[in-house]
C-alpha positions as CSV (number, residue, x, y, z in Angstrom):
1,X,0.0,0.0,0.0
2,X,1.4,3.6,-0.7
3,X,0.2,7.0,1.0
4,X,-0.2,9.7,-1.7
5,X,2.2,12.2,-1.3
6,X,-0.8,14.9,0.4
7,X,-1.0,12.3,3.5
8,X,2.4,12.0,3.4
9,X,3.3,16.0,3.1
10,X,0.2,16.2,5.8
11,X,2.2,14.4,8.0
12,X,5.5,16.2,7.7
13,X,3.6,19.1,8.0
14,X,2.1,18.1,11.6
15,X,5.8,17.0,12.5
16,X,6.8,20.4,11.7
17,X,3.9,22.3,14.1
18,X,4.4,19.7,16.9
19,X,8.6,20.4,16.9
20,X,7.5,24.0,16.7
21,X,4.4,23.4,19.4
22,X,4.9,26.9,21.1
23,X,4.8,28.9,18.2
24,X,2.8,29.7,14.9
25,X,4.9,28.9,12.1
26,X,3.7,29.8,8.8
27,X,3.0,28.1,5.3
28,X,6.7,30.0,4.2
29,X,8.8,28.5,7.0
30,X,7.5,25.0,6.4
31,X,7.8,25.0,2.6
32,X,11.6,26.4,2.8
33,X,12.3,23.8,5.8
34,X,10.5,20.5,4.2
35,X,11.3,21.7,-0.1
36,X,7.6,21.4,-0.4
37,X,6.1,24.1,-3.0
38,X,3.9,26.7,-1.3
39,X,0.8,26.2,-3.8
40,X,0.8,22.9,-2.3
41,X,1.0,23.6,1.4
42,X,-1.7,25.6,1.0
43,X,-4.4,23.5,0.1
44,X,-2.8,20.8,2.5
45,X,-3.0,23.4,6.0
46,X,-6.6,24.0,4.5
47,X,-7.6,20.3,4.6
48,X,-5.9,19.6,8.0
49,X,-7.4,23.0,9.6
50,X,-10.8,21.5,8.0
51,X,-10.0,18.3,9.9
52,X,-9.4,20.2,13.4
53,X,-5.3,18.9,13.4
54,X,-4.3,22.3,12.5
55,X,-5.5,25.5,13.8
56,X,-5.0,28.4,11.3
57,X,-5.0,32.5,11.8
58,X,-5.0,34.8,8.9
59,X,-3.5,37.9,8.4
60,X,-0.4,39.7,8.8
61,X,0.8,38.2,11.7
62,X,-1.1,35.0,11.5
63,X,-0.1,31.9,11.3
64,X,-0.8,28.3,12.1
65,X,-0.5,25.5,15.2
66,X,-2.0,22.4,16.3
67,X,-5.6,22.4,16.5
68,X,-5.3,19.7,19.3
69,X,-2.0,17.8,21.1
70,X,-0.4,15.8,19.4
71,X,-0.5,13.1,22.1
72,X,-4.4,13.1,20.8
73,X,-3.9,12.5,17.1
74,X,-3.0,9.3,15.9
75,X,-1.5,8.7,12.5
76,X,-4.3,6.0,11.5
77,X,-6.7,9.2,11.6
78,X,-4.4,11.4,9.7
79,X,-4.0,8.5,7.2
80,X,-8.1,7.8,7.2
81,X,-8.8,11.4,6.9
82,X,-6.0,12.5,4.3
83,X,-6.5,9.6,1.8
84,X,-9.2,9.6,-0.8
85,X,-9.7,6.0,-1.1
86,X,-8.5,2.8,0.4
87,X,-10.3,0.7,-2.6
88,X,-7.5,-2.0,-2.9
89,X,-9.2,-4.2,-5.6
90,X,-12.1,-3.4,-7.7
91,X,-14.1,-6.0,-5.4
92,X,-13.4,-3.2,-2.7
93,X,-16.2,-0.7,-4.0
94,X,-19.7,-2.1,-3.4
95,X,-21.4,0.1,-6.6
96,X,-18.7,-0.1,-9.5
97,X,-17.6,-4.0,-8.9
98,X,-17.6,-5.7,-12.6
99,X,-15.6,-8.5,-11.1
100,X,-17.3,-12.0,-12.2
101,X,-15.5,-14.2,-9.3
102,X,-16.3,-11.7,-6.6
103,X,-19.1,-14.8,-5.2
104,X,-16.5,-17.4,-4.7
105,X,-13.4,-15.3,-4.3
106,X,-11.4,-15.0,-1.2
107,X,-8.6,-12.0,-2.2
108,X,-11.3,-9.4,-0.6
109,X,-11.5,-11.0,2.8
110,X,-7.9,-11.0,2.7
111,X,-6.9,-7.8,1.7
112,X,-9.7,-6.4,3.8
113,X,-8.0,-8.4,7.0
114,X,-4.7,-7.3,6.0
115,X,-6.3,-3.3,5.5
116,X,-7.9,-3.7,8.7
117,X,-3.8,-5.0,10.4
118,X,-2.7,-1.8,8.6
119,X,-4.5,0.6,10.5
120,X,-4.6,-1.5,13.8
121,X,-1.1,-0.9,13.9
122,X,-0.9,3.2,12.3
123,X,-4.0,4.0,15.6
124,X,-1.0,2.6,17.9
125,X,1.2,5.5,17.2
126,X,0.1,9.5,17.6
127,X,1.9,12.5,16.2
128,X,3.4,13.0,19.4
129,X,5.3,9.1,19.1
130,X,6.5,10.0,15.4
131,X,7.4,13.4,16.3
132,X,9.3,12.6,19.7
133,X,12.8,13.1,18.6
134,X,12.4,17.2,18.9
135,X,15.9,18.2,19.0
136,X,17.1,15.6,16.1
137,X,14.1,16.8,13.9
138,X,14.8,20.4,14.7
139,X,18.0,20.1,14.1
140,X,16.8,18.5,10.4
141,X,14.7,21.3,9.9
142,X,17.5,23.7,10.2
143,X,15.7,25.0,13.3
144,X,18.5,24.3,16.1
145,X,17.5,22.3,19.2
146,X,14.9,22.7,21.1
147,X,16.0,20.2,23.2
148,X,16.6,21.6,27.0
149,X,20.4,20.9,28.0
150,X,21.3,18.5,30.8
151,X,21.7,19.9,33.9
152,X,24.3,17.7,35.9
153,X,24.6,17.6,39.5
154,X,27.7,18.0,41.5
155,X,29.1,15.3,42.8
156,X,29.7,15.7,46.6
């Protein structure tokens, strides 16, 4: 199975506001740090502000965020909500099936059981799992750390 590249832009993009949690970044900052063309972005922040992942404030000094913690979206929903169709075979869609051995065939139950793994195991992990690494990503992102230094106690 492979995402299209919106859900996977959609979730580099939610990578980017979770590193950057404190802060509105804008649509500039995350095309220049992720080489993804603005035009793009821009119809991608719509769809996850639509979705309540992002929240989004016009104007000058606007901006956008998380719309919720990331610890509360999963990457199943992301993946659900960002993909237009998870049809694997033609058997998948109930109204346009032509297939003559749908009756007796047993490729839908599989694929539907193997579908059904797939996003058993993507509702295990959240934004805030994939996005854990702060200070390595940041540092990706051409952002620095954000990581806090170790403090180190004297030894007596």
């Amino acid at each position: 199975m492979r995402l299209t590249d919106f859900t996977d832009y959609s979730l580099r993009v939610l990578m980017y506001a979770a590193v950057r949690s404190d802060e509105l970044v804008t649509i500039a900052e995350i095309s220049e740090a992720l080489g993804i063309a603005r035009g793009h972005l821009v119809k991608i922040v719509h769809a996850l502000g639509r979705a309540g992942y992002l929240s989004t404030t016009r104007g000058r000094t606007g901006g956008l965020k998380l719309g919720r913690p990331a610890s509360r979206i999963t990457v199943g929903d992301v993946v659900r909500t960002m993909e237009a169709d998870f049809r694997m075979v033609e058997c998948f869609d109930t109204e346009g099936n032509a297939c003559v051995i749908t009756a007796a065939c047993g490729l839908r139950g599989v694929l539907g059981s193997a579908l059904r793994a797939y996003f058993e195991v993507l509702d295990k992990f959240t934004l805030a799992d994939i996005a854990a690494e702060k200070g390595k990503l940041s540092r990706l992102l051409g952002l620095g750390a954000t990581e806090q230094p170790l403090v180190r106690m004297a030894r007596k």
